[in-house]
ZADRENMI-54019 format. One record per residue (C-alpha): residue number from 0; residue in three letters; chain; x, y, z. Coordinates in nm, 2 decimals. Each point is the difference from the previous one (the first is absolute). Layout:
// residues N
NUM|ala|A|X|Y|Z
...
END
This chain:
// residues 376
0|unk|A|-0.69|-1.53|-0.96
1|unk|A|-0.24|0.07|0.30
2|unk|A|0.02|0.32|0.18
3|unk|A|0.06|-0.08|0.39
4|unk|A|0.12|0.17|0.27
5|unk|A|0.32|-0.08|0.22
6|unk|A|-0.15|0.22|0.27
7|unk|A|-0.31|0.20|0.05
8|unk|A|-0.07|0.36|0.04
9|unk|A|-0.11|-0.09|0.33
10|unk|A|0.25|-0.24|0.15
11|unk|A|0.28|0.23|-0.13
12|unk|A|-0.10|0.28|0.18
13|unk|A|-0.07|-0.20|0.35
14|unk|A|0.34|-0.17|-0.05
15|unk|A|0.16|0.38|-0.05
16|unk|A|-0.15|0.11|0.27
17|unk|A|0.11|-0.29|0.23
18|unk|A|0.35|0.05|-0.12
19|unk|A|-0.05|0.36|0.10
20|unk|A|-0.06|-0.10|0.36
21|unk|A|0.30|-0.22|0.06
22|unk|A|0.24|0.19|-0.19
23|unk|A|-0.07|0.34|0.22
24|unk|A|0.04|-0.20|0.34
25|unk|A|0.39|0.05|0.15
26|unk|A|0.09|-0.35|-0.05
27|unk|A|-0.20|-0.17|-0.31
28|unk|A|-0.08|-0.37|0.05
29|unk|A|0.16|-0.09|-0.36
30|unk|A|-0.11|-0.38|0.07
31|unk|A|-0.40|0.11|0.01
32|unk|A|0.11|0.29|-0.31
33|unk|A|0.12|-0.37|-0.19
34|unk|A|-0.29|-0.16|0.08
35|unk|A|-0.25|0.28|-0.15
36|unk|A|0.19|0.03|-0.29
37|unk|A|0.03|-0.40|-0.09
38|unk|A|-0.41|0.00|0.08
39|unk|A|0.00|-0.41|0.08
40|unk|A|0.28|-0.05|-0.23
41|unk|A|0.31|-0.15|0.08
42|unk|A|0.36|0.18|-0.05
43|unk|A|0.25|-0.24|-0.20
44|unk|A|0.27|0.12|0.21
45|unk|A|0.24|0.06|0.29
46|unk|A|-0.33|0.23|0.24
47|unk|A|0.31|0.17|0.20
48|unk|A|0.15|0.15|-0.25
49|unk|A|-0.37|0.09|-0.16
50|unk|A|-0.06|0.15|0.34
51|unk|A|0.37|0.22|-0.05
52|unk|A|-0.10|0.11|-0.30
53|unk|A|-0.36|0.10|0.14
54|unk|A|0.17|0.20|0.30
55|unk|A|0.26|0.15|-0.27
56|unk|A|-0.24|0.15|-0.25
57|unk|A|-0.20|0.18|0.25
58|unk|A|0.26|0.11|0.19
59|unk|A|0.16|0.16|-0.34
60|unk|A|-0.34|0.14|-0.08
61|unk|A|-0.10|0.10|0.36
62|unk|A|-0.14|0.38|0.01
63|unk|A|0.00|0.04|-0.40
64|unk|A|-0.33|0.03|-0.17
65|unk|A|-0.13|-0.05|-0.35
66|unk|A|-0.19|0.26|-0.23
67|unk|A|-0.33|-0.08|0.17
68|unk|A|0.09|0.05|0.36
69|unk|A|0.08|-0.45|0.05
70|unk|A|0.29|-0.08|0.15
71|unk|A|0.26|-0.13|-0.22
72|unk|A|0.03|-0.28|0.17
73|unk|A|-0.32|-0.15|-0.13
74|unk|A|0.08|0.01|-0.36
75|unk|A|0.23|-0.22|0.02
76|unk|A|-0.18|-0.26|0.23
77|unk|A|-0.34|0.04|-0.23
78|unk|A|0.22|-0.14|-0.26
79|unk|A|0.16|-0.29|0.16
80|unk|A|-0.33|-0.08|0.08
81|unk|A|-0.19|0.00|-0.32
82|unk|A|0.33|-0.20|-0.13
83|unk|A|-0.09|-0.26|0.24
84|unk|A|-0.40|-0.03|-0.08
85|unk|A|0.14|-0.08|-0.36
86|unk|A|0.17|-0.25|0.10
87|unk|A|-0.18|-0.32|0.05
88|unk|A|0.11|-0.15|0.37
89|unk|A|0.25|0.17|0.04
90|unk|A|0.26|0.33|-0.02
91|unk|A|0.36|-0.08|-0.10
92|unk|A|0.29|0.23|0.17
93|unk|A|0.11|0.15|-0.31
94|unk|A|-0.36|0.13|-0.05
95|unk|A|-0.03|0.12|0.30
96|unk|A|0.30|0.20|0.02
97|unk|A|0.03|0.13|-0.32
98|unk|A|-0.35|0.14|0.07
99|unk|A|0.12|0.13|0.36
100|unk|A|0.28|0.16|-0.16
101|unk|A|-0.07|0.12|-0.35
102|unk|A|-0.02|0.41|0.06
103|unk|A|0.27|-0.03|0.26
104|unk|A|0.23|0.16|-0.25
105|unk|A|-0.26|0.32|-0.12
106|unk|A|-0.14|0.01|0.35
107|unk|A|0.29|0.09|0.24
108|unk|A|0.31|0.16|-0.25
109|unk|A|0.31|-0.10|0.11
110|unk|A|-0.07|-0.31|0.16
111|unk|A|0.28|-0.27|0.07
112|unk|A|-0.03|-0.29|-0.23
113|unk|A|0.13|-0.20|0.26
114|unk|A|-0.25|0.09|0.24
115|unk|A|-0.25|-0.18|-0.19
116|unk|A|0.16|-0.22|-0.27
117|unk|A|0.13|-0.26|0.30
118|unk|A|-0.35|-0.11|0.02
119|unk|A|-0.03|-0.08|-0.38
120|unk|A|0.40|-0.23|0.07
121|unk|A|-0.21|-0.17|0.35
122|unk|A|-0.28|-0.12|-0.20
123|unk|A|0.16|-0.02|-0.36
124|unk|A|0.37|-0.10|0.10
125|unk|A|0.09|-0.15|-0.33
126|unk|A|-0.17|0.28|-0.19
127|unk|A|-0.20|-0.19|-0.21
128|unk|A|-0.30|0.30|-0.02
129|unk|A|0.26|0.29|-0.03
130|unk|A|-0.22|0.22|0.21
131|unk|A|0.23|0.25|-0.02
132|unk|A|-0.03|0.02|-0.34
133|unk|A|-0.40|-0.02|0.01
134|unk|A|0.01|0.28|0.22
135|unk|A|0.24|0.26|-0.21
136|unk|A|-0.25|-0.13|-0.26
137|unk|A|-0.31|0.09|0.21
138|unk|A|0.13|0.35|0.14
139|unk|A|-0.08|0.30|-0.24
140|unk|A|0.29|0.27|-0.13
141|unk|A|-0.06|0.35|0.02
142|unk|A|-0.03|-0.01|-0.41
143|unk|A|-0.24|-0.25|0.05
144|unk|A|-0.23|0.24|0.20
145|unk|A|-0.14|0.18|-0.27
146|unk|A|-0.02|-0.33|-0.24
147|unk|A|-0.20|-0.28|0.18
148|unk|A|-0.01|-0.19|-0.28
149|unk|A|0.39|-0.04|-0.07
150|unk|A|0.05|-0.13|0.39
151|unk|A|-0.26|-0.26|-0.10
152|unk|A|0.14|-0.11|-0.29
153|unk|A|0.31|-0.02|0.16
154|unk|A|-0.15|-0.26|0.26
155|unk|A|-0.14|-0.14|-0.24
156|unk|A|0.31|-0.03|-0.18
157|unk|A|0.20|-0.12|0.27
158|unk|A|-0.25|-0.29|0.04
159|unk|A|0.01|-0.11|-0.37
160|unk|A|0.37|-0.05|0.03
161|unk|A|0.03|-0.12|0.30
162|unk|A|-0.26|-0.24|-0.01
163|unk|A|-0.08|0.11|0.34
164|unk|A|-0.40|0.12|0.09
165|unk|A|0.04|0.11|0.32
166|unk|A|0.02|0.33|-0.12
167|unk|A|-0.28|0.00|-0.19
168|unk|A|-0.19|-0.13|0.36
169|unk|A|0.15|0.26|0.21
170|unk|A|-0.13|0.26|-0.20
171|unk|A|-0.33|-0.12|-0.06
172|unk|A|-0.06|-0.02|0.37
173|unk|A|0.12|0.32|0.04
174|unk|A|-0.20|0.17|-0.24
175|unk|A|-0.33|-0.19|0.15
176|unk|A|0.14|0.12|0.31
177|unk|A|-0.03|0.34|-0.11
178|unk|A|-0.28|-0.01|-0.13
179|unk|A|-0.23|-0.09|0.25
180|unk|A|0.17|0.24|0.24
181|unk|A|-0.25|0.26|-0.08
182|unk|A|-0.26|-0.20|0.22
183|unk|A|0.21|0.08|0.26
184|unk|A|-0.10|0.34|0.01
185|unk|A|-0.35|-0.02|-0.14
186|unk|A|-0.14|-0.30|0.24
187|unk|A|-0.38|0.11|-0.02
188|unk|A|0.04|-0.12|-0.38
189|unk|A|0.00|-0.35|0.12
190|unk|A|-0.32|0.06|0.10
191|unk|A|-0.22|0.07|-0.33
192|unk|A|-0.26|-0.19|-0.10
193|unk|A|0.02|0.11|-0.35
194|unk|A|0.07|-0.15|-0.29
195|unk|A|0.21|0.13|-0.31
196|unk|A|-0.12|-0.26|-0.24
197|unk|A|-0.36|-0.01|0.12
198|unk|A|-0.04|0.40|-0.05
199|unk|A|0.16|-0.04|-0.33
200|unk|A|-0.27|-0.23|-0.09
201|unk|A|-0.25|0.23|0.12
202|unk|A|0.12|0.29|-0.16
203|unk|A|0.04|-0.18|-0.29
204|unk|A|-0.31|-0.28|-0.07
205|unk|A|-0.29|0.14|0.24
206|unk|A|-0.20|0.25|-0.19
207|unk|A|-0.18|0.18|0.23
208|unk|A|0.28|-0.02|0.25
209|unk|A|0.03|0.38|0.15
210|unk|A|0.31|0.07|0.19
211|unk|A|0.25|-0.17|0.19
212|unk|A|-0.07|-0.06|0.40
213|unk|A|0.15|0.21|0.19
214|unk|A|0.37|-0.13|0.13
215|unk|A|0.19|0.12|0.28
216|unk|A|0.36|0.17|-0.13
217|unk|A|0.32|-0.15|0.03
218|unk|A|0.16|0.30|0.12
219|unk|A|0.32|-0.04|-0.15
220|unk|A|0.24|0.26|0.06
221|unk|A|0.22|0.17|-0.28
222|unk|A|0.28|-0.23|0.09
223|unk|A|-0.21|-0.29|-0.01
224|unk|A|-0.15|0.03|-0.36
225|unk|A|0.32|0.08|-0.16
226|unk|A|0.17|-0.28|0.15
227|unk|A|-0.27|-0.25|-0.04
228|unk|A|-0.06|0.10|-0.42
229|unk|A|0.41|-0.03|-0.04
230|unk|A|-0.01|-0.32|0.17
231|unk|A|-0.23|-0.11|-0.25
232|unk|A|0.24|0.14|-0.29
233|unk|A|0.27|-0.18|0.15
234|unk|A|-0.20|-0.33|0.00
235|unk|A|-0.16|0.02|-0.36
236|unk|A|0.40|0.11|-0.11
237|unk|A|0.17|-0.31|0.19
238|unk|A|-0.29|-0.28|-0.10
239|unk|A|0.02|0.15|-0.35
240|unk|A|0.40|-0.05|0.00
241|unk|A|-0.01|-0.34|0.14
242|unk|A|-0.23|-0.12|-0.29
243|unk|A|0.17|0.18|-0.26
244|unk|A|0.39|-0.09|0.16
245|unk|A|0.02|-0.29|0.22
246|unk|A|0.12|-0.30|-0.22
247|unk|A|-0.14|-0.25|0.36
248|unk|A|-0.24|0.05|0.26
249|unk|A|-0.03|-0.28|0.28
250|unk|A|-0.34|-0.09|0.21
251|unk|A|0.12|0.21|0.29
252|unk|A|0.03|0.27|-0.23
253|unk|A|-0.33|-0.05|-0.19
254|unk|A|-0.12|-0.03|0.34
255|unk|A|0.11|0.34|0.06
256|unk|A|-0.07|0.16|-0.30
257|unk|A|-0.38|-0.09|0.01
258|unk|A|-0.01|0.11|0.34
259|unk|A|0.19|0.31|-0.09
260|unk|A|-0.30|0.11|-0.28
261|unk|A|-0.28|-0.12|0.25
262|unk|A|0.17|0.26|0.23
263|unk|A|-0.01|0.25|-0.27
264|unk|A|-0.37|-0.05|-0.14
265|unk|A|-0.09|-0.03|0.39
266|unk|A|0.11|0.36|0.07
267|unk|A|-0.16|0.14|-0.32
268|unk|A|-0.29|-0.16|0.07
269|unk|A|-0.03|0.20|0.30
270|unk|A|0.15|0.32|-0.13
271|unk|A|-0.20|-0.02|-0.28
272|unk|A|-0.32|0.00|0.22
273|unk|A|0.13|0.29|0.19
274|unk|A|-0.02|0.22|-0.34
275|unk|A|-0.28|-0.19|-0.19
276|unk|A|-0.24|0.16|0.27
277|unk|A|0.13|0.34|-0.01
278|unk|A|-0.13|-0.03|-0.34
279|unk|A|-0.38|0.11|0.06
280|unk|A|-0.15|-0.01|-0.34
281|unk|A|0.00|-0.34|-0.10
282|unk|A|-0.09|0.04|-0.35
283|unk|A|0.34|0.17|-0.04
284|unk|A|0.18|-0.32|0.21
285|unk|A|-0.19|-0.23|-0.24
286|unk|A|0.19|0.18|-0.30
287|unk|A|0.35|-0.01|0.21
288|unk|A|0.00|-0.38|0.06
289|unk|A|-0.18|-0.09|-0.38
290|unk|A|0.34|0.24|-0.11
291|unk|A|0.28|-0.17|0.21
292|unk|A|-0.14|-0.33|-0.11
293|unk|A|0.04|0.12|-0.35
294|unk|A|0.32|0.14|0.05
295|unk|A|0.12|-0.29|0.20
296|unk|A|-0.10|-0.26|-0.32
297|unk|A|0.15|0.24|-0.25
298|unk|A|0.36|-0.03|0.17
299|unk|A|-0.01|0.36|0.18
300|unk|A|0.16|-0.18|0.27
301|unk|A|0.35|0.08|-0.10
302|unk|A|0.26|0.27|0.00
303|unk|A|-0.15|0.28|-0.18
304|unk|A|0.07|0.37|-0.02
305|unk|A|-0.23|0.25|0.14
306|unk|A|-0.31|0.05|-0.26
307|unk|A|-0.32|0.17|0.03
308|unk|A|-0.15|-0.35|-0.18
309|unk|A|-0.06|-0.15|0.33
310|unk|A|0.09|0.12|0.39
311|unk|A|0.18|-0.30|0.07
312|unk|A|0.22|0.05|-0.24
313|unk|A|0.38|0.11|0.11
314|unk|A|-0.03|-0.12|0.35
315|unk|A|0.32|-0.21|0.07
316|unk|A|0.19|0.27|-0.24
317|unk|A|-0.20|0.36|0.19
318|unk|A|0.01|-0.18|0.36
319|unk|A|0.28|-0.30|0.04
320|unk|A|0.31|0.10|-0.18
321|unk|A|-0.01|0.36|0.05
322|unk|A|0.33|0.07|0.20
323|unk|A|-0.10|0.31|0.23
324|unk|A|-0.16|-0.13|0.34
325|unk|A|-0.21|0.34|0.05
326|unk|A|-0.12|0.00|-0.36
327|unk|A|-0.06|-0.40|0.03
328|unk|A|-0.21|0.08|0.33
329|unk|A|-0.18|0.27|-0.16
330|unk|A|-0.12|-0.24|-0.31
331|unk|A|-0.06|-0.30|0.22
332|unk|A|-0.24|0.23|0.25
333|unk|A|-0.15|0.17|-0.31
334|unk|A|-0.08|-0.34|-0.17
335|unk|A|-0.17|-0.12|0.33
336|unk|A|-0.19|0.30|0.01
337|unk|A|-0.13|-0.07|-0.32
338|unk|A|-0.32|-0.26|0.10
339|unk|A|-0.08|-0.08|-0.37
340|unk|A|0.35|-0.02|-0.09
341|unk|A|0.04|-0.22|0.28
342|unk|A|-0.30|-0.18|-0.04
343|unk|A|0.14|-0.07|-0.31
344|unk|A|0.34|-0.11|0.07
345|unk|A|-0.09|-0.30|0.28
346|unk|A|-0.22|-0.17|-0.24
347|unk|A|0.24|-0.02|-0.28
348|unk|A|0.32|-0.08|0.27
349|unk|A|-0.28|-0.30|0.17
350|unk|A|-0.04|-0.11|-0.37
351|unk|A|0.37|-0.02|-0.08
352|unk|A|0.11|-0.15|0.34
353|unk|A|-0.31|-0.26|-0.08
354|unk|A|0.21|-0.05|-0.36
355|unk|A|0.33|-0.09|0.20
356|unk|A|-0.22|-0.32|0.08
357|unk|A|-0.21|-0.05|-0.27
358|unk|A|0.32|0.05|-0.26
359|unk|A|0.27|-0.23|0.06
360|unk|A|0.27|0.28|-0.16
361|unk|A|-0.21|0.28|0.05
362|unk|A|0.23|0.36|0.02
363|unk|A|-0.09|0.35|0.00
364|unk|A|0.12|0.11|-0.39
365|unk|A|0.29|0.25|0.07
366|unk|A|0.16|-0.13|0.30
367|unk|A|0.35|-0.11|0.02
368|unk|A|0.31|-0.02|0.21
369|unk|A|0.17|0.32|-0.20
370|unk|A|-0.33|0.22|0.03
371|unk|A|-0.34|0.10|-0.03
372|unk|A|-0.06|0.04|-0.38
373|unk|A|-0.31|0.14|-0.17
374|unk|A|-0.13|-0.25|-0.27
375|unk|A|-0.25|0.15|-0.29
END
């Protein structure tokens, strides 16, 4: 399995920012929205009703923002649109509006079913998909909050008995979608000329290299680094559940799922650079990667309690599944404080997403739909 991205850093964030611009005019042309999000592709469907549902989710979404200061609206339409680009030719209607729709029901409380659901009965009258279904199955319960990885195995559960990956798709693209939304706020990182593996090998094989050149910061805010490092969680939790759960993927999904861990080593490629420099004795950073490379080959990258053996352990248990969202903020902040520590952690999270491709049934040790569970 080959490592490729549906979408780069790059496009992603041009095609956001677009979508910003025609969403905040007074009357949204939904037929050029369409056309930005199907990028050359064609939509195997009725384009009126496409162009409803267009007009419908923002509308619903209009003046509501997400964590990061985006418009909601764009979530939603990021997704539809990395859906289509894994899609070869074309976008199918129940694709597309599952995508549109799937935080409808977390996203605005309260909302009519009917309000939304006639869409899935225009495009789906027979309901062959059960989009409704797919979409109780996509929308997170308030138990579910606190325990990511019981909503995904209950996706991921509905899919295996079902038969149905659509899903599984959704979900993807929504996670890539969320992932690369950090770029949204940090454009000057598109702009680097560094590179992670190429200092690595520095650091690593030149002996008299000295220190690393000098690299302008990413400035990422509080906000920014905790989201970003959960987002990563949330992927290396999901791909490691899909490996270790889902009885059949399909080539869109495969499509997605390497695209999905591209995203991932993409972001801690860059992240990783941001804290590999703050690192000024390189003697030391030698002795940090030569250590997650160790601990990475002698299967640290799994649930494990906290331990004074190595820094990396504890880190899903300390940071992912603690309940408390002020004490979960504190450790996450604290952690990304830490440069070594962080150092640390992006090259043995690159090496694990890189195992997801490398490993046909590669999982993270520890990781299951009823918990996170420390193994010896």
């Amino acid at each position: 399995m080959k490592t490729k991205r549906i979408i780069s850093i790059e496009e992603h964030t041009i095609l956001i920012s677009r979508f910003q611009r025609l969403i905040s005019t007074e009357s949204p042309n939904v037929r050029v929205l369409g056309s930005l999000i199907l990028g050359g592709r064609r939509y195997d469907g009725n384009a009126g009703i496409f162009d409803q549902g267009l007009n419908y989710i923002v509308e619903q979404l209009k003046g509501s923002f997400r964590k990061l200061g985006q418009p909601a609206a764009i979530h939603p339409l990021s997704t539809v649109a990395i859906l289509a680009r894994s899609h070869p030719g074309k976008l199918d209607a129940p694709h597309a509006f599952l995508g549109l729709f799937h935080d409808l029901l977390e996203d605005i409380p309260g909302i009519k079913k009917r309000s939304f659901s006639k869409y899935f009965h225009l495009i789906d009258p027979e309901g062959a998909w059960d989009l409704d279904g797919a979409l109780r199955c996509l929308s997170m319960t308030k138990k579910e909050k606190h325990r990511y990885w019981a909503y995904l195995g209950r996706i991921i559960d509905y899919c295996n008995k079902s038969g149905d990956l659509l899903p599984i798709h959704v979900k993807i693209a929504d996670r890539m979608s969320n992932t690369l939304d950090t770029h949204l706020a940090v454009p000057t990182a598109l702009t680097q000329k560094t590179n992670f593996y190429r200092d690595i090998f520095d650091v690593l094989l030149s002996v008299d290299f000295k220190k690393l050149n000098e690299m302008e910061s990413f400035e990422l805010s509080e906000a920014e680094r905790i989201v970003l490092f959960r987002q990563i969680l949330k992927n290396l939790l999901f791909c490691s559940l899909i490996n270790s759960e889902l009885k059949h993927m399909d080539e869109t999904g495969k499509r997605l799922f390497t695209g999905l861990i591209a995203a991932s080593i993409g972001e801690l490629e860059w992240l990783g650079l941001e804290v590999m420099h703050k690192v000024r004795d390189v003697r030391r950073l030698r002795e940090i990667i030569y250590q997650s490379i160790d601990y990475v080959r002698g299967g640290g990258m799994s649930v494990r309690a906290k331990s004074t053996e190595h820094p990396l352990d504890g880190i899903l248990l300390e940071i992912y599944a603690e309940r408390d969202r002020s004490r979960r903020k504190r450790k996450t902040l604290a952690l990304y404080k830490d440069n070594e520590v962080m150092t640390a952690a992006c090259v043995a999270l690159v090496a694990a997403f890189s195992s997801f491709i490398h490993e046909k049934k590669f999982t993270i040790p520890g990781v299951s739909p009823t918990g996170l569970d420390p193994v010896s």
